[in-house]
SEROSE-748930 format. One line per field, with one value per residue (C-alpha): residue number from 1; x, y negated, z negated. Coordinates in Angstrom, 3 decimals, decimal comma. Example, Ala and Ser with C-alpha at 12.3 -4.5 7.8 and 13.67 -1.06 7.14 Angstrom:
num: 1 2
x: 12,300 13,670
y: 4,500 1,060
z: -7,800 -7,140
***
This chain:
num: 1 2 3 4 5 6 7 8 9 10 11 12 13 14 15 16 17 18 19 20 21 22 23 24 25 26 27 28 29 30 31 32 33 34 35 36 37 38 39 40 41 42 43 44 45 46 47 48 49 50 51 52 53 54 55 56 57 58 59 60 61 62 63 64 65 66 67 68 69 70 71 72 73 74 75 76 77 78 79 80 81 82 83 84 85 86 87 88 89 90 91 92 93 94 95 96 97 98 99 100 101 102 103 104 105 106 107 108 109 110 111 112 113 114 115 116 117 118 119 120 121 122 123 124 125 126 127 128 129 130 131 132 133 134 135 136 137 138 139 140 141 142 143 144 145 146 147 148 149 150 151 152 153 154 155 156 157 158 159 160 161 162 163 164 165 166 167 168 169 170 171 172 173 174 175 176 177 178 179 180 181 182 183 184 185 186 187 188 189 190 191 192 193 194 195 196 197 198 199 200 201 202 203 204 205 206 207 208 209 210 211 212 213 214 215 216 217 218 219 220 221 222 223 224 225 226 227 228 229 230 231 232 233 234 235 236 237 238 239 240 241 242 243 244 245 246 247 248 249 250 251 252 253 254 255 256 257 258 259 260 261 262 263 264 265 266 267 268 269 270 271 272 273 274 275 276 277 278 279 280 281 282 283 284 285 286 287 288 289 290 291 292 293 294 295 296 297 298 299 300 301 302 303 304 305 306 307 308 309 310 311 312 313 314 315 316 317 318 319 320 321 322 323 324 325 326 327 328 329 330 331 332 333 334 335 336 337 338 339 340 341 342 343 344 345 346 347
x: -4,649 -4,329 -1,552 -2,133 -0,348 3,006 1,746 3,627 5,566 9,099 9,656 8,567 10,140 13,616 13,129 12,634 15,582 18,132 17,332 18,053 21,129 22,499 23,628 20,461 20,256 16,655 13,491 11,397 7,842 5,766 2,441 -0,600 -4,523 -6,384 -6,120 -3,365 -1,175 1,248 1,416 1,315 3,926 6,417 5,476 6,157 9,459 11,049 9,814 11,889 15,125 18,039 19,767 21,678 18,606 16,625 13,516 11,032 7,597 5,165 1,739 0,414 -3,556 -3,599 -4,571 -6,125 -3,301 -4,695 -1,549 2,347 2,184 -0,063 2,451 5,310 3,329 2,835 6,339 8,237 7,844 8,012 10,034 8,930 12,844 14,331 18,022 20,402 22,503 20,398 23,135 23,726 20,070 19,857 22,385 20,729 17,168 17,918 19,316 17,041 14,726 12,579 9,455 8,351 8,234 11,534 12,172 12,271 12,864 9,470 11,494 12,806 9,452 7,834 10,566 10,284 6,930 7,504 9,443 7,171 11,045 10,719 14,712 14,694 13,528 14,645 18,542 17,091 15,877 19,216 20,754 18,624 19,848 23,521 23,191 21,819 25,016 27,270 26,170 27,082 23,302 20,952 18,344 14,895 12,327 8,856 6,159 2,475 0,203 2,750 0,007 -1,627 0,234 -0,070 -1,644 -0,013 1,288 4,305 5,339 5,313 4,107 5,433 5,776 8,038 10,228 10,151 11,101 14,397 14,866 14,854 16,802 19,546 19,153 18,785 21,167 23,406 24,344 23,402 22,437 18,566 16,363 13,371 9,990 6,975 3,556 0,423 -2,932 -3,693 -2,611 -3,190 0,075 1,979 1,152 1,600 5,436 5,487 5,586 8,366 10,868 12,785 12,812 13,767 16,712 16,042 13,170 12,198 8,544 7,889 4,041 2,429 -0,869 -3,387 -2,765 -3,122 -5,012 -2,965 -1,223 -5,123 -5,965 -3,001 -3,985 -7,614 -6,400 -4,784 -7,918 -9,767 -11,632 -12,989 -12,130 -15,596 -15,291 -11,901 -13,908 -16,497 -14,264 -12,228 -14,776 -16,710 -13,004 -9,975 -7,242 -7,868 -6,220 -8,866 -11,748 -9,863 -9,259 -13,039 -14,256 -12,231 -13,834 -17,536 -16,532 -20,118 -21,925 -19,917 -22,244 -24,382 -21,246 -19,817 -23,198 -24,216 -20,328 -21,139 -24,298 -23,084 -20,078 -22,654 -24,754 -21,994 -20,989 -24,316 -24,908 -22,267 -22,822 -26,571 -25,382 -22,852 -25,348 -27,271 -24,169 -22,765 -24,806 -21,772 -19,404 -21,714 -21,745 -17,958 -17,986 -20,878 -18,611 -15,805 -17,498 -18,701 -14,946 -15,418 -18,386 -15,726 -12,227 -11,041 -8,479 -7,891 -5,419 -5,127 -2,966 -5,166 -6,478 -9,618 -12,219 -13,997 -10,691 -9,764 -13,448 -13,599 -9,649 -10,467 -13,412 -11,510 -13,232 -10,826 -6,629 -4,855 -0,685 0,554 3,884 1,865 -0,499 -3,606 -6,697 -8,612 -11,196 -9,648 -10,880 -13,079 -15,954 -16,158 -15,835 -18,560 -20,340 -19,468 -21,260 -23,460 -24,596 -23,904 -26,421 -28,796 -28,230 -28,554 -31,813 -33,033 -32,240
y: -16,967 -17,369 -16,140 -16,366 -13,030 -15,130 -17,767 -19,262 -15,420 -17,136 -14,906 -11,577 -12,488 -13,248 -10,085 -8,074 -10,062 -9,230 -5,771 -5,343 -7,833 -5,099 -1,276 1,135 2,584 2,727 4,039 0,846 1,300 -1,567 -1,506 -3,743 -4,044 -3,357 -6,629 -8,315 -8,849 -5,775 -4,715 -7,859 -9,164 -6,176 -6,049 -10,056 -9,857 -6,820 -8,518 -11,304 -9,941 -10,098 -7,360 -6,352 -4,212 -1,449 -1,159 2,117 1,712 4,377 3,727 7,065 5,769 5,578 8,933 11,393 13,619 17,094 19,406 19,179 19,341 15,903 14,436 15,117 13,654 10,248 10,232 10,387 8,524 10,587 10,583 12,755 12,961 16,948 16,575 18,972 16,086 14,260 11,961 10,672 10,705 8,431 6,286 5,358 5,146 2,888 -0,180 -2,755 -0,285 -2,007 -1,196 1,794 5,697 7,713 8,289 11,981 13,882 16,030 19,449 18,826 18,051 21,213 23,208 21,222 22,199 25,653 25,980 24,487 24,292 20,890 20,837 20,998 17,440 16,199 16,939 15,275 12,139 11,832 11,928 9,585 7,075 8,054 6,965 3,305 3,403 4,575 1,350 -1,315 -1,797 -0,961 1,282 0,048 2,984 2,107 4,057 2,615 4,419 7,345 8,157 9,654 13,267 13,355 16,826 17,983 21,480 23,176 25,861 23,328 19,819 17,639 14,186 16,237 17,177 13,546 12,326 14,020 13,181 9,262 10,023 11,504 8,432 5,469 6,745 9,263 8,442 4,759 5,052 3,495 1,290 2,769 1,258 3,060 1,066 1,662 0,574 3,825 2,718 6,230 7,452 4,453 6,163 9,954 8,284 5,696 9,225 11,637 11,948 13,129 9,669 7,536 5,606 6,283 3,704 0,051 -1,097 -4,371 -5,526 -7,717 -9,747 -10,999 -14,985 -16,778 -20,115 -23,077 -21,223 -20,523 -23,883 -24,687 -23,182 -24,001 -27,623 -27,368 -26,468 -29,683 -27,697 -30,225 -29,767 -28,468 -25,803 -24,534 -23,717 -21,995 -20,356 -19,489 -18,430 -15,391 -14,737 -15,512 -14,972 -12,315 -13,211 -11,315 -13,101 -16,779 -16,184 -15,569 -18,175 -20,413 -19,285 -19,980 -23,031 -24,858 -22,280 -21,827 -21,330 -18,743 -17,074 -16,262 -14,862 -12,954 -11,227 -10,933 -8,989 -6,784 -5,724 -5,259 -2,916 -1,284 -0,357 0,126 2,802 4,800 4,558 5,691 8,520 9,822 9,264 12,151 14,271 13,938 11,698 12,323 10,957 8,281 7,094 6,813 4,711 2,499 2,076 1,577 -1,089 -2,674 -3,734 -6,528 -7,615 -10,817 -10,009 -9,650 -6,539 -3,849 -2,048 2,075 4,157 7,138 7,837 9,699 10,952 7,582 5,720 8,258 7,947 3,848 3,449 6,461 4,203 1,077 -1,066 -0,370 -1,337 0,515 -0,872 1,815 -0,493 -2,528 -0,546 -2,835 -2,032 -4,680 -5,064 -5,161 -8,403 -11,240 -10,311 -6,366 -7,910 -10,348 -7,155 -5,134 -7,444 -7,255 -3,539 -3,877 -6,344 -4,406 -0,959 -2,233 -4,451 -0,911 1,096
z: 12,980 9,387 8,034 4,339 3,345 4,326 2,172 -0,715 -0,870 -1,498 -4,409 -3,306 0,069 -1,841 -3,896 -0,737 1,441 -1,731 -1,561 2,184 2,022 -0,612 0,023 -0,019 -3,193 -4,573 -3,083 -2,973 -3,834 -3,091 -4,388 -5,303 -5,462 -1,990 0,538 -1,302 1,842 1,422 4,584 6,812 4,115 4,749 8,135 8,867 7,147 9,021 12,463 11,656 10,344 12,794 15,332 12,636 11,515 12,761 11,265 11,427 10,977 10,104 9,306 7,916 8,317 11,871 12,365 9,516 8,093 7,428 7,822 8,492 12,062 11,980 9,838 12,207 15,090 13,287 11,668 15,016 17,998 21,214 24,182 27,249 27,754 27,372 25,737 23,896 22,637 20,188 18,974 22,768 23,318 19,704 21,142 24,171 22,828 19,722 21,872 21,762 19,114 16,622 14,791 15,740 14,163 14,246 18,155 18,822 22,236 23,179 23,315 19,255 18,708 19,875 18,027 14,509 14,738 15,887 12,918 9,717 8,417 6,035 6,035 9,344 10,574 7,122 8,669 12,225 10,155 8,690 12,200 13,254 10,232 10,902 14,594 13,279 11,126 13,810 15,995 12,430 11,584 8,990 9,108 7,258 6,592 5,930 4,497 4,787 2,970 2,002 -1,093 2,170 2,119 -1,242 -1,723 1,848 0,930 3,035 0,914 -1,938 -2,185 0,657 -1,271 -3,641 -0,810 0,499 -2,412 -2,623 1,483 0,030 -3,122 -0,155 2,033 -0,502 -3,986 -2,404 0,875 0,728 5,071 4,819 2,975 2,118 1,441 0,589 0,559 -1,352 -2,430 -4,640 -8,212 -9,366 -6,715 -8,390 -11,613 -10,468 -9,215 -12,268 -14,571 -12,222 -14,117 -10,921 -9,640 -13,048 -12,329 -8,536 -7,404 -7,883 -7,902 -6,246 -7,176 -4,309 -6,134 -5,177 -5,666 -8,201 -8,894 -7,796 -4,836 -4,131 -3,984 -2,079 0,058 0,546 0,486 4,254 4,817 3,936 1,000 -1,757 -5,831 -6,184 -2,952 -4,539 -7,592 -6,023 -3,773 -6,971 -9,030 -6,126 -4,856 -6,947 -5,012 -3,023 0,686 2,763 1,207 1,330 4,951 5,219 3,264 5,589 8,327 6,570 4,976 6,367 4,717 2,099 -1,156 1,268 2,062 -1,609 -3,101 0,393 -1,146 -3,905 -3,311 -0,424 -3,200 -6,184 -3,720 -3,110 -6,435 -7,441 -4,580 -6,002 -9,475 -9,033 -7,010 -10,084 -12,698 -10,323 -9,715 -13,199 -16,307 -18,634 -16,351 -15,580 -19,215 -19,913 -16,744 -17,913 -20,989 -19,041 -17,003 -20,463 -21,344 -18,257 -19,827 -21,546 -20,499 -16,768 -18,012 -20,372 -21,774 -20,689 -22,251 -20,828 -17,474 -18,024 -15,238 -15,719 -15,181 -12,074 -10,525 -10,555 -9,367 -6,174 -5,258 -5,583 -7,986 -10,718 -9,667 -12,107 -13,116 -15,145 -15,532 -17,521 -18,992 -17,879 -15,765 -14,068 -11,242 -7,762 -6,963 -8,934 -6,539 -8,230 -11,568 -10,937 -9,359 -12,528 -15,102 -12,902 -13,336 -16,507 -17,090 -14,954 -16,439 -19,548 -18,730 -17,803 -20,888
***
């Protein structure tokens, strides 16, 4: 398998290790283009780390997350077990527990969601955390995909109440790290611009790589100068697409523009279907689209429907740190000039 997410990480792997070697204090929110190794990076480190960590995993895009009671099912991990003593039932369950959602006896279960009460499995999680604490280890929280509940209402908005639950854990009573994944660059922003979590949070961006780690990496792979730069010049440094062109390295040059053409369809599908649904929207996208035409980025100081539409269908990666907005890979902003040159040839 090839494990290029892992590759040449040292730094974000010594930012990551510095946090956890420290007292939790800051929400962690680690975020990045789509396929730039987030995940597998996160995930590789906290299998790794030593017994005096407990890690809790929670991928919220294995199932589809509609309402609070399908939240609660793929936050906690259940035991068929009936107990009135959750703190001895903790205590037995987390020896030996690693990387897996918040373990939870089937009976609390059925009454947390009984309830709807937020604060109710909020106080539960915290147990949970205190137990880890109780035994002299350190609870790890992660989040994958947490822009998922985004819009999830109970009462109010449910990320809202999250956040505060990490604020609690992380800056007030130090007991967990807590990381919180995502690929949606428009969350980042929405979280970038709380003002109820300045001072509270970190932001740790994972790229996609960049040329000489690229052909690094290509090089264990017996790639020539001249397959680098072709390799380089469809993919960048995009880790999904390097593993892939690995894997078609004897049909290499048929590979990158059978990529490029599959991702220009793509975008072209969808960009035919708003200038249908909406022609003005269309055109500020189109104009959008025409600021790739020479530069690989450009500067936003406003998100606008065009900006919103191109980031939610993942051409566009949005970093509101730096105010910049760029393709999400070197294959959509070869596919970008691309309709640009064809629209136009059109018109």
């Amino acid at each position: 398998m090839l494990e290029i997410e892992f590759h040449d990480r040292e730094k974000e792997i010594q930012e990551i290790m510095r946090i956890l070697n420290s007292r939790p204090n800051l929400i962690t929110f680690v975020y990045g283009p789509i396929n730039s190794g987030k995940s597998s990076l996160m995930c590789k480190i906290a299998e790794e780390l030593g017994k005096n960590y407990v890690v809790f995993y929670v991928d919220l895009r294995e199932r589809f997350v509609k309402n609070y009671d399908d939240f609660i099912r793929v936050l906690f991990k259940v035991h068929r077990s009936k107990v009135k003593d959750y703190k001895a039932f903790l205590a037995k369950v987390l020896e030996g527990f690693n990387f897996e959602g918040l373990p939870i006896p089937k009976n609390l279960l059925i009454e947390l969601l009984k309830s709807s009460d937020v604060e109710d499995f909020f106080e539960y999680v915290i147990t949970v955390f205190e137990t880890v604490r109780e035994k002299r280890k350190t609870p790890i929280l992660i989040l994958d995909e947490l822009q998922v509940i985004g819009d999830l209402k109970i009462n109010d908005l449910l990320i809202y109440r999250l956040f505060n639950l990490f604020v609690s854990i992380t800056k007030k009573r130090h007991l967990a790290h807590v990381f919180a994944i995502t690929s949606d660059s428009l969350f980042i922003e929405r979280v970038y611009s709380e003002a109820m979590l300045h001072g509270r949070c970190r932001y740790l961006l994972i790229d996609d790589f960049d040329y000489n780690t690229t052909k690094e990496f290509l090089e264990k792979y017996n790639f020539s100068q001249e397959e680098i730069d072709l390799t380089w010049n469809y993919f960048g440094g995009k880790p999904v697409y390097l593993v892939e062109a690995v894997k078609n390295k004897d049909r290499l040059k048929e590979f990158c523009e059978e990529s490029l053409e599959d991702r220009f369809n793509f975008i072209l599908y969808r960009v035919n279907a708003l200038k249908r649904e909406n022609p003005d929207l269309f055109e500020k996208v189109l104009t959008l689209f025409k600021a790739f035409e020479n530069e690989d980025k450009t500067e936003c100081y406003e998100i606008g429907d065009e900006v919103i539409w191109t980031v939610k269908n993942n051409i566009l990666f949005l970093d509101p740190r730096k105010r910049l907005l760029r393709p999400q890979s070197r294959l959509d902003l070869l596919a970008v000039r691309k309709i640009v040159e064809k629209v136009t040839a059109i018109k």
